[in-house]
Kinemage of the C-alpha trace (Angstrom):
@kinemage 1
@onewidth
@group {chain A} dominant
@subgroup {mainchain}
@vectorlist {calphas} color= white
{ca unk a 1} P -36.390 4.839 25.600
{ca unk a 2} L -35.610 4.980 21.802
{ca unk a 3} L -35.735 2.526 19.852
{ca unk a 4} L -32.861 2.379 17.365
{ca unk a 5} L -32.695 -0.153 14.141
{ca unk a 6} L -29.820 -0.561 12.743
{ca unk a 7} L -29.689 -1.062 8.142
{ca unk a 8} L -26.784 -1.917 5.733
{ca unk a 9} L -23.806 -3.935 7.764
{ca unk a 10} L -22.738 -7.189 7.780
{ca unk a 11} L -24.160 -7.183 11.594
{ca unk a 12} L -21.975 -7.658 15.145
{ca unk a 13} L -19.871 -9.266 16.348
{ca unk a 14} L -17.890 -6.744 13.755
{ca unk a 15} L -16.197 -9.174 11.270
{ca unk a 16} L -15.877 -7.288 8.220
{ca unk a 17} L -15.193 -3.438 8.184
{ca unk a 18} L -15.828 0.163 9.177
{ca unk a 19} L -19.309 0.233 9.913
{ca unk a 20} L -19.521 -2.997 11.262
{ca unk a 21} L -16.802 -1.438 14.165
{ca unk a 22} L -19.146 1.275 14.266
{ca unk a 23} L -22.112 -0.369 15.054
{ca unk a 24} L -20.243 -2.303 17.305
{ca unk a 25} L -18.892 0.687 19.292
{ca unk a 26} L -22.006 2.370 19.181
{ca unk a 27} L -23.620 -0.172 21.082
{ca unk a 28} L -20.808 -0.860 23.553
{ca unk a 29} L -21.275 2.906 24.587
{ca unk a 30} L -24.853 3.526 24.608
{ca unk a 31} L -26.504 5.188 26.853
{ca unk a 32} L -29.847 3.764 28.789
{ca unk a 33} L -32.228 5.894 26.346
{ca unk a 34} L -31.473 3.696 23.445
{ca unk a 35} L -32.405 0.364 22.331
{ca unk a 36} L -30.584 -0.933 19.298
{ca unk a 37} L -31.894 -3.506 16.633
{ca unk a 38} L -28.943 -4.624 14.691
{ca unk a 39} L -30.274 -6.234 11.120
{ca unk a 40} L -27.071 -9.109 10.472
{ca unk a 41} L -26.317 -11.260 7.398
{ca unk a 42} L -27.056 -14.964 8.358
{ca unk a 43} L -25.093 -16.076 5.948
{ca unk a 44} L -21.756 -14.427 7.715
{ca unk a 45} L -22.186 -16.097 11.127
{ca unk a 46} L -21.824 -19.284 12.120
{ca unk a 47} L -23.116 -18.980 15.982
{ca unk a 48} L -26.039 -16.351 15.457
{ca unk a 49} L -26.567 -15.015 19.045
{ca unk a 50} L -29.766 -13.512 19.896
{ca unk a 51} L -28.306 -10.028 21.252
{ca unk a 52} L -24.833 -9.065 21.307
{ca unk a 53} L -23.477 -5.523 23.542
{ca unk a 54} L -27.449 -5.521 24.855
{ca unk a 55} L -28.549 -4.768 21.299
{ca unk a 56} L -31.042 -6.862 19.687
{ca unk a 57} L -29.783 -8.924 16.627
{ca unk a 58} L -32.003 -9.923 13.205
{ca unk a 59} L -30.336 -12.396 10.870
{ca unk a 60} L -31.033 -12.250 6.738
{ca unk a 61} L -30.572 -14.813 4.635
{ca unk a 62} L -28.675 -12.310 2.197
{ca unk a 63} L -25.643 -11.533 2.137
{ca unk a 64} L -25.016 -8.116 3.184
{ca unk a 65} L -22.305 -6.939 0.712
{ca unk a 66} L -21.998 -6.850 -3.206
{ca unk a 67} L -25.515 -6.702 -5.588
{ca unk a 68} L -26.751 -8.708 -2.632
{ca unk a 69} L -26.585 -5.549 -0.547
{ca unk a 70} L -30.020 -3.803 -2.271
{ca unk a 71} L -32.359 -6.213 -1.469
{ca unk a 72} L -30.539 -6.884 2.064
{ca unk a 73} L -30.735 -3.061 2.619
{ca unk a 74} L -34.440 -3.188 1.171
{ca unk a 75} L -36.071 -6.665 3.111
{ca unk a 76} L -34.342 -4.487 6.489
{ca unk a 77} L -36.335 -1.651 5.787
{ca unk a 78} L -39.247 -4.209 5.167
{ca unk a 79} L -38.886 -5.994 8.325
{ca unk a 80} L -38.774 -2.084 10.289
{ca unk a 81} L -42.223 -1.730 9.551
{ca unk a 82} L -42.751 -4.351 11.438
{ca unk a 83} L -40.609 -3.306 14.513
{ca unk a 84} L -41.774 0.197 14.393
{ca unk a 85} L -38.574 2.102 15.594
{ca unk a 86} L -38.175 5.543 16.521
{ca unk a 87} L -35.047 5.922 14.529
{ca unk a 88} L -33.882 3.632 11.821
{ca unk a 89} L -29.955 4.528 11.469
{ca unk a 90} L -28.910 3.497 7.554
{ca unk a 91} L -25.266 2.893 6.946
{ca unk a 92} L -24.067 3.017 3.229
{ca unk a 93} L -26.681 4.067 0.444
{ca unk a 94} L -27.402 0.805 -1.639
{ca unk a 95} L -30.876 0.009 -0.299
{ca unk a 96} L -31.847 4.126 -0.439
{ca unk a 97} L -34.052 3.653 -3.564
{ca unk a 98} L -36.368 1.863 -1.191
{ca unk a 99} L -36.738 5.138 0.907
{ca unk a 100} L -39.549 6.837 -0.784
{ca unk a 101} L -41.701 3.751 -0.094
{ca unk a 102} L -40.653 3.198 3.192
{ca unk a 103} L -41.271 6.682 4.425
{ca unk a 104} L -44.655 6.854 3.133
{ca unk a 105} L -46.162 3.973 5.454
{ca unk a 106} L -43.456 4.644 8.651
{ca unk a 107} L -43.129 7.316 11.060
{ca unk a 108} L -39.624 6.331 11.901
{ca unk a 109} L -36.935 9.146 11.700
{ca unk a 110} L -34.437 8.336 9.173
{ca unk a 111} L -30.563 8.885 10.059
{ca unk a 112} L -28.381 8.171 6.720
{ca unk a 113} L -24.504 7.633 6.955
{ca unk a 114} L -24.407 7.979 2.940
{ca unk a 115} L -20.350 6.284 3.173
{ca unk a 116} L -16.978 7.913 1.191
{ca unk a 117} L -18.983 8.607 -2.257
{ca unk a 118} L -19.314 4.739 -3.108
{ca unk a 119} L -19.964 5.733 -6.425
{ca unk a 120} L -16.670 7.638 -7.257
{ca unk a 121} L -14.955 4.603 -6.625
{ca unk a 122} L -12.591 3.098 -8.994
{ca unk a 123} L -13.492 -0.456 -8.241
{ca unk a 124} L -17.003 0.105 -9.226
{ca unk a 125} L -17.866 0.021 -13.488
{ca unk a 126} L -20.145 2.485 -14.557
{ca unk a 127} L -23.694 1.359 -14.685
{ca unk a 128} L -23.156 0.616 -11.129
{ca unk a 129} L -21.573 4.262 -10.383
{ca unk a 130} L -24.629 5.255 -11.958
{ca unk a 131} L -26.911 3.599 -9.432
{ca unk a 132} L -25.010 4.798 -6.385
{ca unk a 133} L -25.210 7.954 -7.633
{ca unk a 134} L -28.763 7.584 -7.894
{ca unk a 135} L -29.369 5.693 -4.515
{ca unk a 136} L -26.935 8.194 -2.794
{ca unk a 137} L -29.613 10.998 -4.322
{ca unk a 138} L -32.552 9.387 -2.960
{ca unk a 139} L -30.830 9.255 0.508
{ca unk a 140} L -29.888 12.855 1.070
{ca unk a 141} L -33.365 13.944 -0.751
{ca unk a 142} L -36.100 11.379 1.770
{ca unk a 143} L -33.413 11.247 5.265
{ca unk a 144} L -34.062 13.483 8.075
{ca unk a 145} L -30.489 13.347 9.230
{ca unk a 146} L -27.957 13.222 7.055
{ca unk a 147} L -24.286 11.643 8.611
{ca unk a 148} L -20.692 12.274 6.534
{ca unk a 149} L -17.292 11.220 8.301
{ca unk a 150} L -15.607 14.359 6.574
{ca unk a 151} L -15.630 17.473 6.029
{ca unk a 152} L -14.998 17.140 2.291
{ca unk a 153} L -17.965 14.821 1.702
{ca unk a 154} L -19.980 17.305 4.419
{ca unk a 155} L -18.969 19.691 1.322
{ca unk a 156} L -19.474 18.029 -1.755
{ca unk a 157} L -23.350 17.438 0.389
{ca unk a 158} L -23.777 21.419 0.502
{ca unk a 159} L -22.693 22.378 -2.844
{ca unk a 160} L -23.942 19.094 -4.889
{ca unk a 161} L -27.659 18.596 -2.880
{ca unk a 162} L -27.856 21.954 -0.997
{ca unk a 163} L -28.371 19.911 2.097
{ca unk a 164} L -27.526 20.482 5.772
{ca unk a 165} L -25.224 17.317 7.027
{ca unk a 166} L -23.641 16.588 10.381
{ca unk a 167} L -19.891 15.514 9.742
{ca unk a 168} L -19.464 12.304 12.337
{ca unk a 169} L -16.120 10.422 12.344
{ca unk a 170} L -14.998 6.943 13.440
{ca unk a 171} L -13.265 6.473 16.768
{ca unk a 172} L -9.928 4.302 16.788
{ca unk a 173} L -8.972 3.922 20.358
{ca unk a 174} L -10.891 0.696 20.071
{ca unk a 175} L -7.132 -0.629 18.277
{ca unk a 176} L -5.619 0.317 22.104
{ca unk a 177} L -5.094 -2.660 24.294
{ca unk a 178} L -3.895 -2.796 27.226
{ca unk a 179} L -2.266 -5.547 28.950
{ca unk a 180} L -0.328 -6.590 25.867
{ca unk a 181} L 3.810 -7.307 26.597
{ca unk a 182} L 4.948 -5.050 22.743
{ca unk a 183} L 8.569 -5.201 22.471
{ca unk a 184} L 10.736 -1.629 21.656
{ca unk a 185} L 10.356 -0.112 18.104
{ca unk a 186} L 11.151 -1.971 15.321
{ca unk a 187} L 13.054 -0.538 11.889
{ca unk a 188} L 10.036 -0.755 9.979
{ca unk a 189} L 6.856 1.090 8.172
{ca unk a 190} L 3.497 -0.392 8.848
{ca unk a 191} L 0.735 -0.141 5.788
{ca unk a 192} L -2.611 -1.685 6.428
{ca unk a 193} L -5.546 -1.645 3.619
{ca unk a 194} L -7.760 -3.253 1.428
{ca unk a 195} L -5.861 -4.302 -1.503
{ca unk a 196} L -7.375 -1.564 -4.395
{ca unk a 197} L -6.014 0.707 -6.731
{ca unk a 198} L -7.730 3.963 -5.069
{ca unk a 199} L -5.531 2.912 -1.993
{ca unk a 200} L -2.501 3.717 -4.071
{ca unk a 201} L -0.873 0.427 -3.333
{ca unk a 202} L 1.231 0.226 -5.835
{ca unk a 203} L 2.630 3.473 -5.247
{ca unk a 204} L 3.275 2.679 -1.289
{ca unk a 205} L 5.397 -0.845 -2.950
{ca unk a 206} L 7.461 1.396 -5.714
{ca unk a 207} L 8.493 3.833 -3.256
{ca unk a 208} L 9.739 1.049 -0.837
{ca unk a 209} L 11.424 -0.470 -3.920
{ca unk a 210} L 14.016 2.035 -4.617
{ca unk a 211} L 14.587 2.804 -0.781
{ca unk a 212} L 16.600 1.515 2.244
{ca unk a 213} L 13.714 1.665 4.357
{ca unk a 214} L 11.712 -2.008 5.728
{ca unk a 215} L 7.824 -2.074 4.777
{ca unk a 216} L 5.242 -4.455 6.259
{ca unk a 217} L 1.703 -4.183 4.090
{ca unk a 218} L -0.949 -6.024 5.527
{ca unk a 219} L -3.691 -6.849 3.080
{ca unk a 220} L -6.200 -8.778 1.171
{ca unk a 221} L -3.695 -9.678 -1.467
{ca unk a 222} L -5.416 -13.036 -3.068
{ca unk a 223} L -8.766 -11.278 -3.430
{ca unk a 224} L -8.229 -10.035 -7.058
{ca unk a 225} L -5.730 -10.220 -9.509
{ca unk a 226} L -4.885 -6.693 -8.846
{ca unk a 227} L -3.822 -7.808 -5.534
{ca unk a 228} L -2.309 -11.005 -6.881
{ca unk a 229} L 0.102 -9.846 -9.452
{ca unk a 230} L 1.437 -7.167 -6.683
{ca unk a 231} L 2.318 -10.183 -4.359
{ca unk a 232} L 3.855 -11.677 -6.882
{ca unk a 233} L 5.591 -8.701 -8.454
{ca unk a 234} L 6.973 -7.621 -4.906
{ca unk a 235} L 7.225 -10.724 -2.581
{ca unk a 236} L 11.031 -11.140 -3.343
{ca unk a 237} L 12.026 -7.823 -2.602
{ca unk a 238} L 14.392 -8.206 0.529
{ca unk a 239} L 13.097 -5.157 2.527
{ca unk a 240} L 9.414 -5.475 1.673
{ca unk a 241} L 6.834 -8.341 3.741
{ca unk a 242} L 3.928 -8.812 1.597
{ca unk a 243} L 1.168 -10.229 4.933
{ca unk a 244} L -1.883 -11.848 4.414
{ca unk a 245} L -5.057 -9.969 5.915
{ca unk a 246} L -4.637 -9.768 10.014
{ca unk a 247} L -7.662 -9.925 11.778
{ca unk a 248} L -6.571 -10.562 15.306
{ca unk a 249} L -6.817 -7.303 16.591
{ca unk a 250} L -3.574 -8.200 19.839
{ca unk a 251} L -1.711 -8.709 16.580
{ca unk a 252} L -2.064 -5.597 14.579
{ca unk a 253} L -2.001 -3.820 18.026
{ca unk a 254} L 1.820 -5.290 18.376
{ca unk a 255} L 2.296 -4.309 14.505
{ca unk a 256} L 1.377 -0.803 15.071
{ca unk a 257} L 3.288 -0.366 18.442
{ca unk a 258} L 6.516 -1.589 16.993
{ca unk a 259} L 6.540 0.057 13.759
{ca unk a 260} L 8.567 3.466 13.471
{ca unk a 261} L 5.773 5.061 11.141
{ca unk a 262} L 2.820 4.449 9.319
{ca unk a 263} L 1.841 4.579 5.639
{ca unk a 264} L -1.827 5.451 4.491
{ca unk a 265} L -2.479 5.464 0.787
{ca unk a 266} L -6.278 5.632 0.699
{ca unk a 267} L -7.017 8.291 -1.959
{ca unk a 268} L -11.048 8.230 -1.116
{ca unk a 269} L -13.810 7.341 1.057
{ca unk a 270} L -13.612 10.295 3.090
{ca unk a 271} L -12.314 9.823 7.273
{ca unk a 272} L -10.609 5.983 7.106
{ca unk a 273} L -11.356 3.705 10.267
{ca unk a 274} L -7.355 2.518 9.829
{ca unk a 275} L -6.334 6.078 9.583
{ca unk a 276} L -7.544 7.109 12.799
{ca unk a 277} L -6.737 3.623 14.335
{ca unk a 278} L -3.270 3.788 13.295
{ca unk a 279} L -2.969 8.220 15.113
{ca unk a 280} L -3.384 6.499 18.615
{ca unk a 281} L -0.281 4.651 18.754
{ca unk a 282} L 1.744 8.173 18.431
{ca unk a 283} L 3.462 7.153 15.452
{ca unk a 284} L 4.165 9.723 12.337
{ca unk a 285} L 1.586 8.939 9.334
{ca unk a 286} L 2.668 9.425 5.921
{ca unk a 287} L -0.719 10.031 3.888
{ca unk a 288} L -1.232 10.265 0.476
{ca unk a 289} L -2.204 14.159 -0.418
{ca unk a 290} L -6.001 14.171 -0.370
{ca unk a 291} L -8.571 16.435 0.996
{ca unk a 292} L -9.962 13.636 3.035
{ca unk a 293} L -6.598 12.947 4.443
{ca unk a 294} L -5.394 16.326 5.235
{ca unk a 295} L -8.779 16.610 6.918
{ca unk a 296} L -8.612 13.941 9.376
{ca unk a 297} L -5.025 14.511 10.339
{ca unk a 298} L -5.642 18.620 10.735
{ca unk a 299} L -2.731 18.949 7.825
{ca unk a 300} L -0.339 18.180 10.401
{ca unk a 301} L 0.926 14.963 9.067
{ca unk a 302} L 3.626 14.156 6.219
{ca unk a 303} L 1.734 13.936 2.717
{ca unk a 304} L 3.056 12.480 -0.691
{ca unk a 305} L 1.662 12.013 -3.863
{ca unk a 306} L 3.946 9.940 -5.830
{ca unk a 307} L 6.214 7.215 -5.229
{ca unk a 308} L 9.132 9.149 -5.837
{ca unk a 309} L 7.651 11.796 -3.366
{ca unk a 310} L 6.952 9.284 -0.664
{ca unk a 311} L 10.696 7.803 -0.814
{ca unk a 312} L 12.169 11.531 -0.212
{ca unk a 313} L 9.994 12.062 3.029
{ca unk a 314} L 10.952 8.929 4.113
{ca unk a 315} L 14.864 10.063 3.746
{ca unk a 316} L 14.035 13.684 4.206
{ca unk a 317} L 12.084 14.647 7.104
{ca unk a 318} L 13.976 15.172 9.886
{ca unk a 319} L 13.935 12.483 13.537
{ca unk a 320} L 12.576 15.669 15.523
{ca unk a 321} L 10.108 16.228 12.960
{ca unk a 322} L 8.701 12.569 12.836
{ca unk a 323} L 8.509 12.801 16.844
{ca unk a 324} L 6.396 16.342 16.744
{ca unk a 325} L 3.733 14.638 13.664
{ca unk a 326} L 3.589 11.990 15.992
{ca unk a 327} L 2.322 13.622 19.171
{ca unk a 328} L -0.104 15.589 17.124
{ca unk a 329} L -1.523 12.739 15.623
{ca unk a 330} L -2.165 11.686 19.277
{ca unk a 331} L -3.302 14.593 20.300
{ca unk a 332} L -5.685 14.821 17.060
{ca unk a 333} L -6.954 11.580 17.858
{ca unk a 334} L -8.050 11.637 21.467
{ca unk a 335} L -9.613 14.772 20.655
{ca unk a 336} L -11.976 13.625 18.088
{ca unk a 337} L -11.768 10.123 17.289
{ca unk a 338} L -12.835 8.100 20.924
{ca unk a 339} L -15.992 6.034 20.646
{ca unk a 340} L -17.340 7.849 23.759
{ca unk a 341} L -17.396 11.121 21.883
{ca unk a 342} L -18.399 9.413 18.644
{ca unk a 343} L -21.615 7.667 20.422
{ca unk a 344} L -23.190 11.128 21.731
{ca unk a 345} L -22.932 12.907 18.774
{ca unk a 346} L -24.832 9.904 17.268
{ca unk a 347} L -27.175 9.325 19.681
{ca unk a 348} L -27.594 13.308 19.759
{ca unk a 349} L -28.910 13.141 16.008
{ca unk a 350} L -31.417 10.299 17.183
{ca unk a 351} L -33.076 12.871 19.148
């Protein structure tokens, strides 16, 4: 048996984002040999459950995201030495400046998921770019394992840290339900994000602006004025439907079965849970033109980089074309992005 402990998500039941899904897949396919500890913010859970999926769960009275994050990440670590796991698997890189110390009074082997380069973000000023830099350091230099979701950040690794790395995706085919009466497909474009500027959301909205074709975006809209002033600017158009954040998971399944294509404007972060959610359902994805991007879909989907680009494609790009994207994002993802393959290759770096 190994004993797995689990550092930096909000915890499971997964209520927030990708590695909260993550953990929660990982534990819903684990095999016998492991024995998860999942470290959870108490201050995100109303009914704290003792175990959840057979894993183990250890509430904080921290919250697990924002400056709160480093000394959540850090009191985790501190409460590992108490719990003496085998492995301790660390998602994101905020508590990393902790590692030194840690490793010096624990045997445990460390496994680091160092995130999309958290620090290149846009959202982010730049003392505290500076820190994730620094944190992000500290993890590749003091982890046994190091874990990026794409092959770009499995680069940037190699040529920035000369460091081995083991490039690990998400799954998606979690978003598959069955059972679930969908109805045939609808004359819309689906877009699902977080509400940022680095998701090019703005761009997505122009492009729909000076087209013919419907748009649904689904996102956190009132969580900044960023957000707030593009629900405002772009409510009224007739052929756009600004949504409010969807977290029943039947409902965005129905979303993405009905819509004719979907829309992915992420511009960083490396391999995007919603990306490879969204190349289940067999629909064509229009992706902003990234490395990340073209990675995950195999350059086989349709890629803009302006809004005037993205309003040609959609005019431009033929009905048998859209069908042929559509199976190979399909294919793509039931090749590499099911939580059955994603599980061994993470238990496999355990070992």
């Amino acid at each position: 048996m190994i004993k797995v402990a689990v550092v930096g998500t909000v915890g499971i039941p997964a209520c927030y984002g990708g590695f909260e899904s993550l953990v929660e897949n990982l534990t819903l396919y684990k095999s016998n040999e492991i024995d998860y500890t999942i470290f959870c913010s108490g201050k995100s859970y109303v009914d704290k459950v003792d175990t959840y999926n057979d894993a183990k769960l250890v509430y904080l009275p921290l919250n697990a995201n924002g400056i709160q994050s480093i000394p959540y990440d850090i009191l985790s670590l501190i409460r590992c030495w108490f719990l003496r796991p085998d492995t301790v698997l660390i998602l994101g890189v905020s508590g990393c400046l902790f590692l030194p110390i840690f490793k010096f009074f624990s045997k445990a082997k460390i496994v680091t998921n160092i995130d999309g380069l958290e620090w290149k973000r846009d959202k982010w000023n730049k003392w505290a770019k500076r820190f994730l830099k620094f944190s992000e350091s500290i993890a590749v230099k003091y982890s046994d394992v190091i874990i990026t979701d794409n092959k770009a950040i499995g680069d940037y690794v190699d040529v920035e840290y000369s460091t081995d790395n083991v490039v690990i995706s998400y799954g998606g085919d979690h978003a598959m339900i069955e059972g679930i009466d969908v109805g045939q497909e609808q004359d819309y474009y689906l877009s699902l994000c977080r509400i940022e500027p680095e998701n090019n959301v703005q761009m997505i909205l122009e492009a729909f602006v000076n087209s013919d074709k419907k748009l649904k975006f689904v996102g956190n809209w009132n969580s900044s004025e960023f957000g707030r002033e593009l629900k405002k600017e772009f409510s009224d158009k007739p052929n756009i439907d600004i949504i409010d954040p969807i977290y029943d998971i039947k409902q965005l399944f129905i979303l993405r079965s009905e819509c004719k294509g979907y829309i992915h404007g992420h511009s960083a972060g490396g391999t995007n849970p919603s990306l490879v959610e969204a190349m289940h359902f067999q629909k064509p994805i229009f992706a902003f033109d990234c490395k990340f991007n073209r990675y995950s879909t195999e350059d086989r989907a349709v890629y803009f980089s302006s809004s005037h680009n993205l309003n040609s494609m959609l005019t431009e790009v033929t009905t048998d074309e859209l069908s042929a994207i559509a199976v190979n994002m399909k294919q793509i993802a039931e090749s590499r992005y099911t939580w059955k393959n994603i599980n061994q290759m993470y238990e496999e770096t355990y070992l």
